[in-house]
Every structure is written in C-alpha cells, then in structure tokens.
N, C-alpha and C positions, 0 to 999 in steps of 0.2 A: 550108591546113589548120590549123584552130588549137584545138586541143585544154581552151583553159581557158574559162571563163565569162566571159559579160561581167561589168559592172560592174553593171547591174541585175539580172541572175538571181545575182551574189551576194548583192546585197540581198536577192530573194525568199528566198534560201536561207537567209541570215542571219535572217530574219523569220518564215520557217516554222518556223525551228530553234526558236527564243525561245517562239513558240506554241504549237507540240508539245510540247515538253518543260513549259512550266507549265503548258497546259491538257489533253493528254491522257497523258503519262505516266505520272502521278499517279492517272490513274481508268482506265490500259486493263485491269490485272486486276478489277478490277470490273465492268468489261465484259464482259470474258471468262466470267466469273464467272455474274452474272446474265441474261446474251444481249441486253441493251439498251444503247442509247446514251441517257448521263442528260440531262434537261434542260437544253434552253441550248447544247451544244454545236453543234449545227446553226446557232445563230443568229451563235454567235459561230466560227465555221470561214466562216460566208458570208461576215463582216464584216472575214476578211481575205482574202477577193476568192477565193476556192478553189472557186465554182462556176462561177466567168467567164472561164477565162484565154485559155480559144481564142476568145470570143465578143467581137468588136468594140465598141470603145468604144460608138457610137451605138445600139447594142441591149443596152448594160448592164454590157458586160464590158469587161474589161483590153487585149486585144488581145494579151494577154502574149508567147503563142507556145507551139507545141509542146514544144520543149525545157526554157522556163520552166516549163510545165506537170509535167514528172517530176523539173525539182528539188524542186518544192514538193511534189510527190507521194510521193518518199523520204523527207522529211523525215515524213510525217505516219506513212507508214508502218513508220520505223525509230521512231516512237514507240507508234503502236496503229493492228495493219491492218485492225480494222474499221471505225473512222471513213473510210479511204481508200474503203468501197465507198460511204461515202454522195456520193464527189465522180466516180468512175469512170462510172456508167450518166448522171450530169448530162453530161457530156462528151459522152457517144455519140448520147443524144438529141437536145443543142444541133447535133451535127455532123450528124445527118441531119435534123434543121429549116434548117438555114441551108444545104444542099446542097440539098434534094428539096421544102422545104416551101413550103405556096401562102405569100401576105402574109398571110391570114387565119391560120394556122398558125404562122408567126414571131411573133406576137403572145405566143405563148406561153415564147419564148426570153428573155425580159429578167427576166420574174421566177424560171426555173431560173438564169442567170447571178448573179442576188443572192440567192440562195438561200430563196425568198419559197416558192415552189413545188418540190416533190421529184417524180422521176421513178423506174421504173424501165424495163428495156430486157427483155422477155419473150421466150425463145424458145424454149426446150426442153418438152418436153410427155414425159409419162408413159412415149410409147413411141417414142421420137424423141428424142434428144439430139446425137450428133455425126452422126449421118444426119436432116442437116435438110429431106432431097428428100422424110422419110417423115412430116412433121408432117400432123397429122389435124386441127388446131383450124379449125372452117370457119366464113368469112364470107361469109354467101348475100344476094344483092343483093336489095334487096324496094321499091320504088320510090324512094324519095329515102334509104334506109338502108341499113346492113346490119345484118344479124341473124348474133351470133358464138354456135358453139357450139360446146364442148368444153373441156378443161382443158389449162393451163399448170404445170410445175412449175420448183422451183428459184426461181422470181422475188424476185429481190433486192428487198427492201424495199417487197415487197408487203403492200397492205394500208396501209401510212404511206405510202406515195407519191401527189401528187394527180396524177399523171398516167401512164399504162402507153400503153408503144410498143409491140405485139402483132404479133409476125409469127402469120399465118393464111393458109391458103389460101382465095383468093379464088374459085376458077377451076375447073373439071376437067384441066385442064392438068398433064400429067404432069409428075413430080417437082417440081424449083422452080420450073420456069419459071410452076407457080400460088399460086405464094406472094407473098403483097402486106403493106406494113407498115399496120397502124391505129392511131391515136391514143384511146384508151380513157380517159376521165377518171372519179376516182375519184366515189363513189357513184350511178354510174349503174344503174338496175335491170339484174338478171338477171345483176351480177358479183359473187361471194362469192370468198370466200377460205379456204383449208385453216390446220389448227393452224400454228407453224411447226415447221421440221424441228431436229433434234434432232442438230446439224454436230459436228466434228469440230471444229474452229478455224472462225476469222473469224466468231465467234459472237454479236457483238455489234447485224451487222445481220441481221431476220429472212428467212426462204429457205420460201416457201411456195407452194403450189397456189394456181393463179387459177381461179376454175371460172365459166363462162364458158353459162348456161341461157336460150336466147331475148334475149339482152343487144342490145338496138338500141342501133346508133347512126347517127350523119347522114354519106352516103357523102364530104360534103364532108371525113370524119378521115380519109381515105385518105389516105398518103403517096405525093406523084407520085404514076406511074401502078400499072396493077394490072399482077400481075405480075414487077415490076421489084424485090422484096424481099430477092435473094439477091445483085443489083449492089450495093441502097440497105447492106445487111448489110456486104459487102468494102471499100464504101467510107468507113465510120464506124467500122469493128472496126481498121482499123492503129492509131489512134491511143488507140483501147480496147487493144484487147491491150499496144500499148506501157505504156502507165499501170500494167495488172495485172504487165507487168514488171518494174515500176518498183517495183512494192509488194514484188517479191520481193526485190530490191537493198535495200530499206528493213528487210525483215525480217532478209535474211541479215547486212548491218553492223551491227545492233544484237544479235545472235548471235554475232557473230565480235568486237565489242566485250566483250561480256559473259564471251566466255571469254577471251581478251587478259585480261583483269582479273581472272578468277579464276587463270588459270597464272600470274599473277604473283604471287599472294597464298599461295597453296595448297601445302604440301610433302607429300612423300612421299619415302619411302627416305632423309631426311635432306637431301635439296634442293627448290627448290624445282621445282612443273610444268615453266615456262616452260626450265630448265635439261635435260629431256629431248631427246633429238634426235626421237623419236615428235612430243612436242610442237611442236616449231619446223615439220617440215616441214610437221604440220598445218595451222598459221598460215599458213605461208607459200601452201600449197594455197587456201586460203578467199581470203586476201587476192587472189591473181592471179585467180581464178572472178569475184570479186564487180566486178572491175575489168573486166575482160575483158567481163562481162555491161552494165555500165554504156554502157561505151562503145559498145556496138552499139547498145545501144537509143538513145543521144543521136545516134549517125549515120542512125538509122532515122528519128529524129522530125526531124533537121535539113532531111532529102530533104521529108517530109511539108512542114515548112515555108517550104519553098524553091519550093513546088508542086511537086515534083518525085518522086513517094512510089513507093518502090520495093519492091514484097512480097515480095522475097527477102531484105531488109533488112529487115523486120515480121518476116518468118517466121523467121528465123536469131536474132534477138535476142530473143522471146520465148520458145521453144524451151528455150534457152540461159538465159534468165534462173528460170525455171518451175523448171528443175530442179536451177540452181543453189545457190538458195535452199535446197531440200530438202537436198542434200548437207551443205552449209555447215553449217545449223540442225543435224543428224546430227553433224557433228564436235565442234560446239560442245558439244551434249548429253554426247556423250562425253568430253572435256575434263571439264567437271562431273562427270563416275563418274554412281555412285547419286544425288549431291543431284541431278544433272540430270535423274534422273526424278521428283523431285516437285514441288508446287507452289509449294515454299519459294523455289525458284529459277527465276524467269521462264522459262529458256530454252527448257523443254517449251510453254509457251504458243507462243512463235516455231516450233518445231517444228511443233507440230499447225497453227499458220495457213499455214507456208510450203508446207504438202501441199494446201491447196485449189487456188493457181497450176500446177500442173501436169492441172488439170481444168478453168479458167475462164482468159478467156469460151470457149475451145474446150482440148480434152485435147493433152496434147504429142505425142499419138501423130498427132492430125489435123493440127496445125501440123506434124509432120514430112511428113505424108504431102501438103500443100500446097506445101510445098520440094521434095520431091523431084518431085513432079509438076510446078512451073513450071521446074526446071532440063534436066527433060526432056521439054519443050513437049506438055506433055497439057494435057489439061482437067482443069479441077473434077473431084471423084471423084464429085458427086451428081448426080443424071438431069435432065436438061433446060437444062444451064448451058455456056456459050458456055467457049471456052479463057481461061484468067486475061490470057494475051498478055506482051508483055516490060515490062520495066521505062522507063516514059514519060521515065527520064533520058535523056539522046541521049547515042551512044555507050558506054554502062555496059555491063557484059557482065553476064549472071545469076551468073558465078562466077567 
C-alpha cells in the first residue's frame, strides 16, 4: 500500500499546478462573474493534455490513468471549478465510447481526447432527475433512424458542445430497462436549446434545456445495444463521479487555504485569529475532512484502474467528498466573518460552487441511498434494473 504519488503524477501535479494558477486563477472571478469561459482557454487546457488522460495513446490520449486524472483535476479545480466541468463530461463520454462504442463511434474519441471536439453527457429531463426509471424523452425507431422527442434539462455545456450523449427511452419497456444512450451531434434539425439557467455557483459553464421536436437521427448513433443505458450510465459515472469529487477536494483546499491565510493575518480582541482555540480546532477539522475525502477517492480510482472498480469505494468517496466540501467552504466563510460574505473575498465564490457537488452528477442523498442498498444486497432503487452485485475485487468485503 503506498500512499504517495509516483514520480510522474508529481509531474502532472506540478504542471497542472503552474497552469492553473497562471492561466485560470487570474480570470476565475470573471468567470464567475460573467457565466462564460473567455477565449482560448479550451484550446490551451487541451494542449496540456486534460481531455485525454483516461484515453489511450493510439486514439489520442495520454494513457495517464485514473488517479493521474484527479490529481490534475484538483489542481484545476482548487483554482476555478468551472473550467473542471468543461474536462468532466469529456471523461464520461470517452469512457462510454471506448467501453460500448461501434469502430465507427470511436472515431469520434481522438478529437474529444485533444480537445478539437466538446461534448456533453444529458440526462435529467424536466420531470425526472434522480428517478431516472421516470425519464420520458423518447427515441421511436422509424426505419434506419430514430426520431427524439422531448426535453433535457440541466445539460452541461449545452449548446457549445459538438457532440450530446442523450440518454432516452428507446423502448416501452418498463422503467430503465427502456432506456438506451444516443449520440446527438450538434446542429442537427429538430435540436434547440433553452436560455441558460441562472446557477447558483459553477457558473461559468452554461446549464440548459435541450429540446428535442422530431430530431432524426441515424439508428447506427445508438450506443451498444437498446436498452442497456442504465449498465452503459454505472459503468462510466465511477470515474465521473470520482472527478466531480475531486472538484470538491479542489474547492474545499483552496477554502481552507484562504482561511489559513486570513487567521493568520487578521486580529481581534488584540490577538490574532489563528491564536483562538475556536479557530485551531476549525483548521484542524477542515484539514482531516479534506484528507480523509482525498484519500478515498484515490483508493476508489486506483481499484478502477487496476480493472478492479468497486462501487462501494465510488459511493463512499463521493458521498463524502460532496459534502465535504460544503462544510469546509461553511467554516472558512466563517473564519472570514462578514468580509466572507461578500465579493471582496473569493471564498463565498468557493462556497456557492462547493453546493452544486452535493447534487452532480447524482444527489448525495442517491449515492447514499446506492451504499446503503449494495451493502444490503438489494438492487438499484429504479424499476427494471438487475442487483448492482458485489465488488469484482476477489475476496474484498462490501464493508
């Protein structure tokens, strides 16, 4: 068991550190600010290799690995977590191209790996969100197409993305077991888009309605088969959900740095912060959360990359990390007093972003309710889906 980094994910780490901090540090209140990502960022986040780390050399990527993949991912996030969402749904998608997708379909992997192409990962719909057995957007088969009808909401970087991964029900097939993924590429007739929504944090990439009127497309964009959208969904979301964990570990150390550096600065009652014992235990709280959450998610993505991916090790470390975050960002704020509620001082920004991880890509109340249901050998909680089954490590116990 060996707890430190190698010598090349120090590298990454040292290399993401250097690019975060000159190139989005500097512009993430502006971000936040205006809800856009400026110019140029995209091109230069590709150009150091941040949409390719899981994707194999010979199709464009690094190879890097899973775990390489949430050093680099803290770093960007401990500098602006909305740039992270524009590297998180590339992930998901890569990873259910290269698991489910025909050769005609991987085609499409080398240019989101170099970030030529942006994607996003669609799932929630207006009246459906953590009950994915009730999604209504339907793809009806009409001889060599399908024809999609209905609306998506929430979709990350919808609208700028050239390519959408659309879970729909394919089927009459009760609850999920009719749910199938489709490959949607942008400007296809019959897809529009809603204003975007108007977030809370993480506001930099846009969150809007995909609406979805007689939209053909060729049945060859089906992912694998029909059907299989809620396997294709569990087996691409560990390594998703670890990332969005990841983003919250990035949020909460640059929160928990930023008060560190104001308690040290800042007196009251004629000493300073840091000299309270209120203050210290706070510290000390944030620091063991933020560590404690680190570590799980690196043991979760190690199994992943070991092939050996165990979802009670997914479920326990994003859970954990989601809510960490919010805590942490909470303490810090207060640490700050009043300047911590305004704009003057970043850390309300980290606040309001750390509150979207506890709702994305699924709510902590579903990840819990997916822990507590594999430790007590049930199924899925939605209608039509098989038991999740035990952890594929041999010998592991669920607890």
């Amino acid at each position: 068991m060996n707890f430190t980094l190698s010598e090349e994910q120090k590298t990454i780490q040292r290399t993401i550190r250097e690019f975060a901090q000159k190139e989005l540090v500097p512009k993430a209140a502006e971000i936040d600010r205006t809800a856009q990502i400026p110019e140029g960022i995209v091109e230069k986040m590709a150009g150091m290799g941040l949409f390719g780390m899981t994707v194999p050399p010979p199709l464009g990527g690094s190879g890097a690995g899973a775990v390489s993949l949430l050093v680099a991912v803290e770093e960007v996030a401990a500098a602006c977590a909305s740039s992270t969402m524009l590297i998180i749904p590339q992930i998901m998608v890569e990873q259910g191209l290269l698991a489910f997708g025909t050769e005609a379909q991987k085609r499409y992997i080398t240019s989101l790996a170099k970030g030529e192409k942006l994607c996003t990962l669609s799932l929630t719909e207006p009246v459906a969100g953590s009950d994915i057995a009730a999604l209504q957007c339907k793809a009806t088969p009409k001889g060599d197409q399908y024809v999609l009808n209905g609306t998506k909401s929430f979709a990350c970087n919808a609208g700028e993305a050239d390519l959408n991964l659309v879970l729909v029900r394919t089927s009459e097939k009760p609850g999920a077991s009719g749910l199938s993924f489709i490959i949607v590429e942008k400007g296809v007739p019959g897809l529009s888009f809603g204003e975007p929504l108007e977030k809370l944090g993480v506001r930099g990439i846009p969150s809007k309605e995909m609406i979805f009127k007689d939209c053909a497309v060729p049945r060859d964009n089906l992912l694998g088969k029909e059907g299989m959208g809620l396997v294709q969904l569990f087996a691409i979301a560990g390594l998703g959900g670890l990332s969005a964990g990841t983003i919250s570990v990035g949020i909460a150390r640059t929160a928990f740095q930023k008060a560190v550096e104001y308690a040290k600065e800042r007196s009251a009652f004629d000493k300073k912060l840091r000299e309270f014992e209120a203050t210290q235990f706070a510290v000390a709280d944030m620091a063991i959360s933020i560590d404690a959450a680190r570590l799980l998610l690196y043991r979760a993505a190690k199994s992943i990359e070991d092939g050996r991916p165990n979802p009670v090790e997914v479920f326990m470390a994003k859970t954990l990390a989601g809510e960490m975050a919010v805590e942490v960002a909470d303490r810090a704020l207060q640490i700050f007093g009043g300047y911590g509620y305004t704009r003057e001082f970043e850390v309300e920004r980290h606040y309001r972003d750390a509150r979207a991880f506890t709702l994305y890509p699924l709510t902590a109340e579903v990840y819990r309710l997916l822990l507590g249901r594999t430790l007590l050998d049930l199924g899925l909680p939605w209608k039509g889906t098989p038991p999740i089954g035990p952890p594929s490590r041999p010998g592991t116990k669920r607890y």
